[in-house]
VOGU-3710 file (C-alpha; in Angstrom, 3 decimals, decimal comma):
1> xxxxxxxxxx> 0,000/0,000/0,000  3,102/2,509/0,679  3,983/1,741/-2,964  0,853/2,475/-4,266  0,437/5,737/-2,030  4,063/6,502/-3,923  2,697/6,368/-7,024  3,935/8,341/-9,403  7,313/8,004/-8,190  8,890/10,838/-6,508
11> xxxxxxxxxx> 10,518/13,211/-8,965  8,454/12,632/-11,699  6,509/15,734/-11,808  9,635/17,486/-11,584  10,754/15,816/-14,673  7,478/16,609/-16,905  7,002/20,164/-15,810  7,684/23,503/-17,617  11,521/24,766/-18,188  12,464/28,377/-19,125
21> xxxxxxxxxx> 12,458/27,491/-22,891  8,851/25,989/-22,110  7,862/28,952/-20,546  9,651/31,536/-22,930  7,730/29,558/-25,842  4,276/29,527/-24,300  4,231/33,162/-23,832  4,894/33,649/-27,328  2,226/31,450/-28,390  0,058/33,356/-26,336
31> xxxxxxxxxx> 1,342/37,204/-27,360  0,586/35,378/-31,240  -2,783/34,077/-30,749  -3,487/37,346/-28,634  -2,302/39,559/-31,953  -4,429/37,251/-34,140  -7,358/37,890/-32,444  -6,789/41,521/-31,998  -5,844/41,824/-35,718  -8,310/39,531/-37,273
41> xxxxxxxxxx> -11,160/41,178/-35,698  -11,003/44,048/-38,365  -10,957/41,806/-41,347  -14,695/41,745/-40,470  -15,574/44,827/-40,891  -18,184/46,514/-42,284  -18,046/47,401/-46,598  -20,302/50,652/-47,403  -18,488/51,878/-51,040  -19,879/55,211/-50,398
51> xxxxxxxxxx> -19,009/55,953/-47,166  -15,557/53,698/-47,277  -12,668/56,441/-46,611  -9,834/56,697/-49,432  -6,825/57,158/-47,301  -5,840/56,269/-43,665  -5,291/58,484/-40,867  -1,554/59,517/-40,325  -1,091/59,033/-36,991  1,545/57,728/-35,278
61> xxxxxxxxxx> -0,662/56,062/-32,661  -2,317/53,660/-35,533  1,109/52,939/-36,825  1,414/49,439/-34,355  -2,047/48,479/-35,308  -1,428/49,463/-39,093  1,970/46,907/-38,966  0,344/44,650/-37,177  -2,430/44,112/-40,121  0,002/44,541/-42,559
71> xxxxxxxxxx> 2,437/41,951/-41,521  -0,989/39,257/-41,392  -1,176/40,043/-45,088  1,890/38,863/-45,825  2,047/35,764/-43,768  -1,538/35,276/-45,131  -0,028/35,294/-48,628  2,794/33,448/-47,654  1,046/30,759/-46,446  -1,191/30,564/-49,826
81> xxxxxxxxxx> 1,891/30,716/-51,650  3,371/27,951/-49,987  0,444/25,543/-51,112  0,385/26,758/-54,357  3,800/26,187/-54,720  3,748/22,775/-53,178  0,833/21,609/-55,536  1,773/23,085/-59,205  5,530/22,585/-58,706  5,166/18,850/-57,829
91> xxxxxxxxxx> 2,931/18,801/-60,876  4,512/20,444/-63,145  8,164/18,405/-62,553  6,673/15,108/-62,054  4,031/14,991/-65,537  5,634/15,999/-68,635  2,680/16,713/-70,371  1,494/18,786/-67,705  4,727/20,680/-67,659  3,966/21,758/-70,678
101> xxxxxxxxxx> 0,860/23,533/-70,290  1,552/24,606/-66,726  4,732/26,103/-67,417  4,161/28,310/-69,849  1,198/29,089/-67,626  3,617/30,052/-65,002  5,471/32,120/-66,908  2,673/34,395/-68,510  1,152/34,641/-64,538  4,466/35,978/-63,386
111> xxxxxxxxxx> 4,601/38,661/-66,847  1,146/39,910/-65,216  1,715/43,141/-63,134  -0,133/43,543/-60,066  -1,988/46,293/-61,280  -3,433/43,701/-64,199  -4,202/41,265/-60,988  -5,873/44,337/-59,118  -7,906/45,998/-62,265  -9,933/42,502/-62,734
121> xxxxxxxxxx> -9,944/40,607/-59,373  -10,889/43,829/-56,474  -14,244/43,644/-58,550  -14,730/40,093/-57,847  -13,926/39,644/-54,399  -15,686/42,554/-53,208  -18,737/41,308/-55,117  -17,770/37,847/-53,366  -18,402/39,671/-50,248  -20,377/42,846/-50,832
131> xxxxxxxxxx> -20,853/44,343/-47,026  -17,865/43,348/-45,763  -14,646/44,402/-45,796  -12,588/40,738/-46,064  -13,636/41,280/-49,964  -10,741/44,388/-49,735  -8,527/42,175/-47,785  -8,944/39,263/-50,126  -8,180/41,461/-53,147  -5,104/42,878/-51,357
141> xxxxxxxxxx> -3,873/39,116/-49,746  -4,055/37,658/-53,658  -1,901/40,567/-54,613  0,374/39,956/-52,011  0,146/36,307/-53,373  0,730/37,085/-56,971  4,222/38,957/-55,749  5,431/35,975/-53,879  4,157/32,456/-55,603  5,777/32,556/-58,539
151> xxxxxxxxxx> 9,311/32,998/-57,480  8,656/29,944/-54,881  7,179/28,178/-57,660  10,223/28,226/-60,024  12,366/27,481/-56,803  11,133/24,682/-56,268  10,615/23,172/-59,316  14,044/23,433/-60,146  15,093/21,696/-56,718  12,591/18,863/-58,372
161> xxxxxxxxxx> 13,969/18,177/-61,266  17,178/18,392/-60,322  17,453/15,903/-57,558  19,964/13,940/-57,488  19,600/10,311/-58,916  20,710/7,969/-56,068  17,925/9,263/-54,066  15,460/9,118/-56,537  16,644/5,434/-56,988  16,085/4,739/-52,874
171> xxxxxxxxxx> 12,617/6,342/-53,293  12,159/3,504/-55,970  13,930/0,998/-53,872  11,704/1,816/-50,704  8,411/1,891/-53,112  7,557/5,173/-50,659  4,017/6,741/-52,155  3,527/9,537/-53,391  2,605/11,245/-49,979  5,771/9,462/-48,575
181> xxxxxxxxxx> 7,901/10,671/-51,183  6,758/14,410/-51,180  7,489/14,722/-47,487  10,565/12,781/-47,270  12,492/13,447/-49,945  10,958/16,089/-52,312  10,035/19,288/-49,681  13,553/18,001/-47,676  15,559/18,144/-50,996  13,870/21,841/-52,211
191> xxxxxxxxxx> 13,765/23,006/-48,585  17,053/25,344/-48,860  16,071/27,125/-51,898  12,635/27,435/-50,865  13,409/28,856/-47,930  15,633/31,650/-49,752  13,334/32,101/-52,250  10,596/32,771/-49,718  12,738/35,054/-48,119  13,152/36,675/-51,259
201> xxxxxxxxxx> 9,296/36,436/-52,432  8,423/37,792/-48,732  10,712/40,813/-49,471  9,537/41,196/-52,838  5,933/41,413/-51,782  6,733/44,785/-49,892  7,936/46,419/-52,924  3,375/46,459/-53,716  2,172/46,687/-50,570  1,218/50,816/-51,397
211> xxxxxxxxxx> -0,758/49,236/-54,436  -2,586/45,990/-52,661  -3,705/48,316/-49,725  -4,643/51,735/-51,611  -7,114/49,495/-53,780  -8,591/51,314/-56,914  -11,441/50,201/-58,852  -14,267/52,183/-60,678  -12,561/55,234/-60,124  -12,759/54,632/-56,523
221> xxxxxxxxxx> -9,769/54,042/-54,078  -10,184/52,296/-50,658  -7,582/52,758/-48,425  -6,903/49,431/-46,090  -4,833/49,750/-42,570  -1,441/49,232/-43,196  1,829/50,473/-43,365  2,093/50,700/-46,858  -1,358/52,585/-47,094  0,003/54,996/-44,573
231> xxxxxxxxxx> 2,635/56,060/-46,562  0,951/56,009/-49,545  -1,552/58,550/-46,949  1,525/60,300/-46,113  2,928/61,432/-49,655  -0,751/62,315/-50,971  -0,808/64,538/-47,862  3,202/65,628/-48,283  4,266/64,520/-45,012  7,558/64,018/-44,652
241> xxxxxxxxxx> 7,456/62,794/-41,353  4,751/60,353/-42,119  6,660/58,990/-44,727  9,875/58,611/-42,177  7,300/56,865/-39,806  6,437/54,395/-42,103  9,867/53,808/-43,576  11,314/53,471/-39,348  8,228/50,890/-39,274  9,104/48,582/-41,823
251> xxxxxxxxxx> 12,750/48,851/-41,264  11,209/47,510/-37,480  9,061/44,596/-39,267  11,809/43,475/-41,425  14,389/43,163/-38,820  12,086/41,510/-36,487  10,577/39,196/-39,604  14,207/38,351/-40,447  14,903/37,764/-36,684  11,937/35,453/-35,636
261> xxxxxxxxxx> 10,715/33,841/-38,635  13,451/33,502/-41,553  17,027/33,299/-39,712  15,173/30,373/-37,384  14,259/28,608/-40,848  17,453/29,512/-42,516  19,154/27,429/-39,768  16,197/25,253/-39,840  17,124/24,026/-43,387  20,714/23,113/-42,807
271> xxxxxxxxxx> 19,398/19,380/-41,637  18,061/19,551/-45,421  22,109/19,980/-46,730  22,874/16,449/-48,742  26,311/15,805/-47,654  28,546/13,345/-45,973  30,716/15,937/-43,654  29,574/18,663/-42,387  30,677/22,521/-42,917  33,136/24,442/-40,053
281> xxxxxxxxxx> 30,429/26,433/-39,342  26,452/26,658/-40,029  24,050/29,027/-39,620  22,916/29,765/-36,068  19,359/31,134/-34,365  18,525/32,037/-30,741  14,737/31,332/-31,353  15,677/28,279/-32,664  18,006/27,135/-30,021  14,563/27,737/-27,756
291> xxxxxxxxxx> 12,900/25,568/-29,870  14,191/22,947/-29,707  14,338/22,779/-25,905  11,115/23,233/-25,289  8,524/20,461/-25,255  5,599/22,328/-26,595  6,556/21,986/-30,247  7,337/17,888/-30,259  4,100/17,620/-28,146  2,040/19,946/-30,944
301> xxxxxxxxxx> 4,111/18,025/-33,527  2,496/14,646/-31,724  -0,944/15,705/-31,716  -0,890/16,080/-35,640  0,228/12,224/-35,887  -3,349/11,476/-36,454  -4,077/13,239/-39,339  -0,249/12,333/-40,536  -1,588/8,881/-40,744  -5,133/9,501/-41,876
311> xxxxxxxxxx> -3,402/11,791/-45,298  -1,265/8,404/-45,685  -3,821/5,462/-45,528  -6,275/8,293/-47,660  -3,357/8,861/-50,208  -2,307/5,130/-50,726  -4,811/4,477/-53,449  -3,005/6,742/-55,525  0,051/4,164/-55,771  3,478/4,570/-55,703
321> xxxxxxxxxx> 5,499/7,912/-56,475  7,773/5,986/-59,121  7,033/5,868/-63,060  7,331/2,781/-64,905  10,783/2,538/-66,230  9,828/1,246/-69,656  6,369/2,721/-71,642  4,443/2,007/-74,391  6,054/4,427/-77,000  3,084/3,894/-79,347
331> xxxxxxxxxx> 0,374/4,315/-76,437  2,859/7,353/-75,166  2,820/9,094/-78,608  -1,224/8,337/-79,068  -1,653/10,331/-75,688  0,666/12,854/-76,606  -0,978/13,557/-79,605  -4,592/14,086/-78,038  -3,144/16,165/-75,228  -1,417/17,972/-77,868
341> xxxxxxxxxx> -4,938/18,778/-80,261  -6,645/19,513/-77,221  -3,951/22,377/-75,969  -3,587/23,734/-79,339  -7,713/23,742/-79,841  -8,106/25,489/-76,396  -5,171/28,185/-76,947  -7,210/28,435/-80,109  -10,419/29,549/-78,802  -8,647/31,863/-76,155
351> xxxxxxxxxx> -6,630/33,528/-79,012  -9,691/33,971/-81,120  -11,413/35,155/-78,001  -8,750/37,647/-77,085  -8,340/39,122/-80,944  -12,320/39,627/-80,952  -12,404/41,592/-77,675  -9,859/43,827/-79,063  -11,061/44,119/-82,389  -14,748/45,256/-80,899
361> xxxxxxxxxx> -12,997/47,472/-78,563  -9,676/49,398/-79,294  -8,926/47,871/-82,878  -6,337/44,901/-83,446  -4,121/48,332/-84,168  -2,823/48,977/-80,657  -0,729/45,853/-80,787  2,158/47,065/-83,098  2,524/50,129/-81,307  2,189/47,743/-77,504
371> xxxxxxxxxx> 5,055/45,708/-78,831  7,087/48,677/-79,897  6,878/49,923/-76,506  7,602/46,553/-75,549  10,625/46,182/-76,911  12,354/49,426/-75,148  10,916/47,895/-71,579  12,207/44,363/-73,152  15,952/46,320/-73,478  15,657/47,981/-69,969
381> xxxxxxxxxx> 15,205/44,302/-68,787  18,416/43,084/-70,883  20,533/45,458/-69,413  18,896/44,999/-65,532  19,685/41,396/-65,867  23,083/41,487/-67,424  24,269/44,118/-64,552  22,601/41,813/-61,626  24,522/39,038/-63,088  27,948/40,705/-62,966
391> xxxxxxxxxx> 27,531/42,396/-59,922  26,082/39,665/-57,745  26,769/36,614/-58,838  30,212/36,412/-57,718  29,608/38,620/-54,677  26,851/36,137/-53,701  29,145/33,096/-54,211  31,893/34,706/-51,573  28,803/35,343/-49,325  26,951/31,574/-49,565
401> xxxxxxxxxx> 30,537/29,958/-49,591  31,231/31,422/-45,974  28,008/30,324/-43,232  29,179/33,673/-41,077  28,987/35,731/-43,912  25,902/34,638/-44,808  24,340/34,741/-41,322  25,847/38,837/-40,881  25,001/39,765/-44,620  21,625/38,183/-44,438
411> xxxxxxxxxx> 19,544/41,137/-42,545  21,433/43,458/-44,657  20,649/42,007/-47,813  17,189/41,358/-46,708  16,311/45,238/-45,434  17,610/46,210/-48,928  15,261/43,853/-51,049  12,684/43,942/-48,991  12,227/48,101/-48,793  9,826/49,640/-51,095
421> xxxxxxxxxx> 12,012/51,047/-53,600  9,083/53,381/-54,428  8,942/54,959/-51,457  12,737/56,272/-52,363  11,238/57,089/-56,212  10,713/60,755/-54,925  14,025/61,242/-54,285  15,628/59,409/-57,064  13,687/61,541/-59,101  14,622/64,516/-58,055
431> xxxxxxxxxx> 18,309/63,768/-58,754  17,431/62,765/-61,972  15,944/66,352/-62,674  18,829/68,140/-61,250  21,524/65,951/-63,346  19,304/66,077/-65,706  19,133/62,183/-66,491  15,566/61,661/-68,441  13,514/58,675/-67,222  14,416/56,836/-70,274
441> xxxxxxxxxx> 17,821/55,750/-68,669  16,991/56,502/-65,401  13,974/54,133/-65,758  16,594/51,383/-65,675  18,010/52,576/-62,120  14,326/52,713/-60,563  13,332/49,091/-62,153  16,940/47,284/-61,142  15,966/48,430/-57,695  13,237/46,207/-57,251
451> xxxxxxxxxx> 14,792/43,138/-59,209  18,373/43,003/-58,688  18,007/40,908/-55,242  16,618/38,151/-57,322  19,538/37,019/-58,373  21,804/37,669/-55,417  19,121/35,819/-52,844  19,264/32,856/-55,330  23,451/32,397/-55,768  23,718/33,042/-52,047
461> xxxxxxxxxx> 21,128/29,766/-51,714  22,838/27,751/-54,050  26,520/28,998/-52,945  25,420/28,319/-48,977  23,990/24,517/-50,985  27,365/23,469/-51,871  28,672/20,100/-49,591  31,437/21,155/-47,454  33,219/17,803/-48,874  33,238/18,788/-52,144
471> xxxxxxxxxx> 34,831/22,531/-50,705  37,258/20,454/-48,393  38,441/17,833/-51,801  39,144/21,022/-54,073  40,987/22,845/-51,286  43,231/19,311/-50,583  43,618/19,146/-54,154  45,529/23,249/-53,831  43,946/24,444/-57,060  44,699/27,790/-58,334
481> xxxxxxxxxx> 41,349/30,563/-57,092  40,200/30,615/-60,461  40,325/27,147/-61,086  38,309/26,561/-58,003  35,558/29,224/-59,204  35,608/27,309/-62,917  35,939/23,699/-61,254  33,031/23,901/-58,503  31,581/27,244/-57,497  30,365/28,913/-60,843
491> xxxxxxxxxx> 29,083/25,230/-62,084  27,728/24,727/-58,513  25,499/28,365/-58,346  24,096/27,869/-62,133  20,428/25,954/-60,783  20,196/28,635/-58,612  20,899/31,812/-60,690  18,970/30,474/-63,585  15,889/30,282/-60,900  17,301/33,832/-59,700
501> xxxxxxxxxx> 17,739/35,475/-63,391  14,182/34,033/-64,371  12,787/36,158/-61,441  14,829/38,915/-61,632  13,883/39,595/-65,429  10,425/38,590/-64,136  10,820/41,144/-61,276  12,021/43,848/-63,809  8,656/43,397/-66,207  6,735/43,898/-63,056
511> xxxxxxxxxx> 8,963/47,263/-61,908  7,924/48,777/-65,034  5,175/49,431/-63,900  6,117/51,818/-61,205  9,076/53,060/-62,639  8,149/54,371/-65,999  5,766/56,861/-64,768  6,993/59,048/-61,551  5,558/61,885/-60,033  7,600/64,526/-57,939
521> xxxxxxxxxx> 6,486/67,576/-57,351  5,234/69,391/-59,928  7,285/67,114/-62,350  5,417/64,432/-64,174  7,987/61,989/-65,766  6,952/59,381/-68,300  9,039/57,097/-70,049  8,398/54,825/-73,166  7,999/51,474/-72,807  5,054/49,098/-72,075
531> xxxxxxxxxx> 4,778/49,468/-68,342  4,205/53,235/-68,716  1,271/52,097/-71,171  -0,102/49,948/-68,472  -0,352/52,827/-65,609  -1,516/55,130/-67,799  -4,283/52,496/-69,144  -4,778/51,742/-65,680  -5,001/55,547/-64,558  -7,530/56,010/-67,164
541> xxxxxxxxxx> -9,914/52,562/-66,316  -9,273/51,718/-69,975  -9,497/47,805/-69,700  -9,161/47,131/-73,777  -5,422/49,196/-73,026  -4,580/47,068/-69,832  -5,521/43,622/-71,429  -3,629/44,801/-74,371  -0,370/45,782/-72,505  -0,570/42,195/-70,289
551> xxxxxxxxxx> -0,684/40,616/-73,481  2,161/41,827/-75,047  4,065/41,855/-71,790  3,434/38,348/-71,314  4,183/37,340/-75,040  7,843/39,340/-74,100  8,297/37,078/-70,699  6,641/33,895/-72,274  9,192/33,992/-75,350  12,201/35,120/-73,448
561> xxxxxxxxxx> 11,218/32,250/-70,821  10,706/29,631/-73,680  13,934/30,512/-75,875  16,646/31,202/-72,979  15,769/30,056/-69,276  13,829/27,131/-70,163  17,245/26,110/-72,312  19,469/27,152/-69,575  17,347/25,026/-67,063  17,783/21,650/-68,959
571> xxxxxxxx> 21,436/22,006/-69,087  21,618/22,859/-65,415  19,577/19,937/-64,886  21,815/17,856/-67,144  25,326/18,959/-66,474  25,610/20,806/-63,609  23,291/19,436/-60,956  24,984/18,482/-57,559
//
């Protein structure tokens, strides 16, 4: 009876209960779930059109409140991403017939500048949700989404098809389903260069906050709380100090972003690194650290084994992730030949389509003089793309190559992509009046600062990628620098800066938009080229000009895509995969 009266044994309470990193972790689940519900509660807000107000209040004492519901609308969208990334990535690289329709697809959704997104979807989500103002915040979280899901999407597709084949082979070997295989080998393998490429995307998505939370439609603008509406408030009202506060606060969100969500993943990904020996030194994270000395997440991470299980015996029916080594070539050709007739007859239709809503509108004439204009935007891109490459490429191999170089460069590099280069057009502008620089050349300055990073984000991810053997063999073997750079780095970094120089020339189209037309002052500067034609079409609600200007901006990107990355991703896959 003593025994049972013992029972549990002495010290055993002691052993389950709550430790500092327990503690520290709890109360900031509770500060997050308090912030969500503080937050979310004006998502729900009432929608009257004519009473809505155009622009925010600039006041410093919204500014917390403004962050707060600006920084949900990017994890929102970040989230979406994620799944959309997930699901048309894995589709795209594991069907070749689907890759080529969903591609292509890609590509002409990534030409389409947010302002094309905004002009045609604010319309149907506040219809969607006519009293309410969650049809505003839906319009501005899928623009947020359209600035981030592409770039993940090419990220990790190219992580996909570039695998490398042993493991493929043990995924054959272990006859792992499809489920199995996308969790345990498919989102470990892309993990690294997702997790830059989010980064990157997440950063990128700043550059339109202004335009997802100042909404415009039927020559009405709605003004959202946020941080990018408030400066957007603060320039129509020309306060300076307005615009400082917002600039201070997103400097504040970005550090503390970098701090508590992507340097804990950064370092988070390093289990992800295929290699036998590990590096000198790897990326490091205080909240991290926490995390995994606390017991909450393991015993959250045990309460989804349930559903774990239940999306495994659901997904089994599906079969096995592996394709038949051998095929029927005549059933294969039969099936690509009615795939084929049915593509062509639906692009077809939507052509014909297209040319008759132009022709009944505008005239099929406004397409020469689109792809005239076109082709100056199509040079600015060239020249964008060209510069990134030789600035940052080799910059971001020294970086990636070196973990504490990576770790201290990392906020740095992430403050400058992630700033709203627009917010600085003012300025820019103004020493381009006073050197006299027209916006013709200039335009090039304002739309590289809003692309460039692509391609620096992405060498840095596939630099950091490299094994630390493969470092350690070339330094035994006392090659020459150069040799090393021709032997492993530059080879090593080319997956990565093809995903970086297909977003970065993607990221340049979409700049166009806000570069090519400036205001400062009393000086109104316009220059020629098809994003100009856009924000002016835009400006003006003329939807025949705006369909016409995505169309021909998306034929640019779509051929570009077709005749050089898509090319330069099959011989990264080919020769230079690790």
């Amino acid at each position: 009876m003593d025994q049972l009266r013992q029972y549990p044994a002495r010290g055993t309470l002691r052993r389950v209960g709550l430790g500092p990193a327990d503690l520290v972790v709890a109360a900031g689940v509770a500060a997050l779930l308090y912030a969500l519900v503080r937050v979310g509660g004006g998502l729900h807000a009432p929608f009257n059109p004519s009473t809505y107000p155009s622009r925010i209040p600039v006041d410093p004492a919204d500014l917390p409140y403004d962050a707060a519901r600006s920084l949900l609308r990017m994890f929102i969208g970040l989230a979406a991403s994620l799944v959309f990334t997930f699901a048309y990535a894995t589709a795209a690289a594991r069907s070749r017939r689907a890759a080529t329709v969903l591609l292509p697809i890609l590509d002409i959704l990534q030409s389409v500048p947010v302002l094309g997104f905004l002009s045609v979807t604010v319309t149907a989500f506040i219809a969607l949700f006519p009293h309410s103002v969650l049809g505003l915040e839906a319009a501005s979280i899928f623009a947020v989404f359209t600035a981030m899901a592409w770039n993940m999407t090419f990220a990790f597709y190219q992580a996909l098809i570039t695998q490398p084949a042993e493991l493929d082979e043990a995924a054959r070997v272990l006859r792992l389903t499809r489920w199995q295989r996308f969790w345990t080998l498919d989102v470990p393998s892309g993990a690294i260069p997702l997790v830059w490429n989010g980064m990157m995307s997440f950063g990128g998505a700043w550059f339109f906050l202004s335009a997802s939370e100042a909404i415009s439609v039927a020559g009405h603008t709605y003004a959202l709380p946020g941080v990018g509406s408030y400066a957007a408030s603060a320039l129509v009202e020309g306060n300076l100090a307005g615009v400082g506060e917002a600039i201070a606060a997103m400097i504040v969100m970005i550090l503390a972003t970098n701090v508590l969500f992507w340097r804990p993943l950064v370092a988070w990904s390093e289990r992800f690194r295929t290699e036998q020996s590990s590096g000198a030194e790897t990326p490091r994270s205080s909240i991290l650290w926490v995390l995994r000395r606390s017991r909450i997440p393991p015993a959250l991470s045990r309460s989804l084994d349930p559903l774990r299980e239940g999306m495994d015996r659901a997904t089994r029916p599906l079969g096995l992730a592996d394709s038949p080594l051998q095929v029927d070539q005549r059933r294969r050709r039969a099936g690509d030949v009615v795939f084929g007739v049915a593509v062509v007859a639906a692009c077809a239709y939507g052509a014909y389509a297209a040319l008759d809503y132009v022709e009944r509108t505008i005239g099929l004439g406004a397409f020469p003089h689109a792809f005239f204009l076109g082709s100056i935007t199509f040079a600015r891109v060239i020249v964008i793309v060209i510069g990134s490459t030789l600035l940052w490429v080799p910059l971001g191999i020294v970086i990636g190559l070196s973990p504490r170089a990576t770790r201290l460069a990392q906020p740095v590099v992430q403050i400058a992509a992630s700033f709203p280069a627009n917010l600085i057009y003012p300025a820019v502008v103004a020493a381009f009046v006073v050197l006299h620089i027209g916006l013709n050349w200039g335009g090039i300055l304002l739309m590289s600062l809003g692309a460039q990073w692509y391609v620096l984000f992405n060498v840095i991810a596939g630099a950091s990628a490299v094994p630390s053997d493969l470092r350690e063999a070339i330094t035994a073997l006392r090659l020459p620098r150069w040799e090393r750079w021709k032997a492993l780095y530059l080879p090593a970094v080319i997956p990565a800066y093809v995903t970086g120089g297909i977003t970065a020339a993607g990221g340049a189209w979409n700049a166009s938009i806000v570069a090519e037309v400036v205001d400062y002052g009393s000086h109104h500067l316009v220059a020629e080229g098809i994003g100009a034609y856009i924000t002016e079409a835009t400006a003006r609600g003329d939807f025949p000009a705006i369909f016409v200007g995505v169309v021909v901006m998306s034929v640019y990107v779509v051929a570009t895509n077709r005749l050089v990355w898509r090319r330069a991703y099959r011989i990264a896959e080919e020769r230079f995969a690790l």
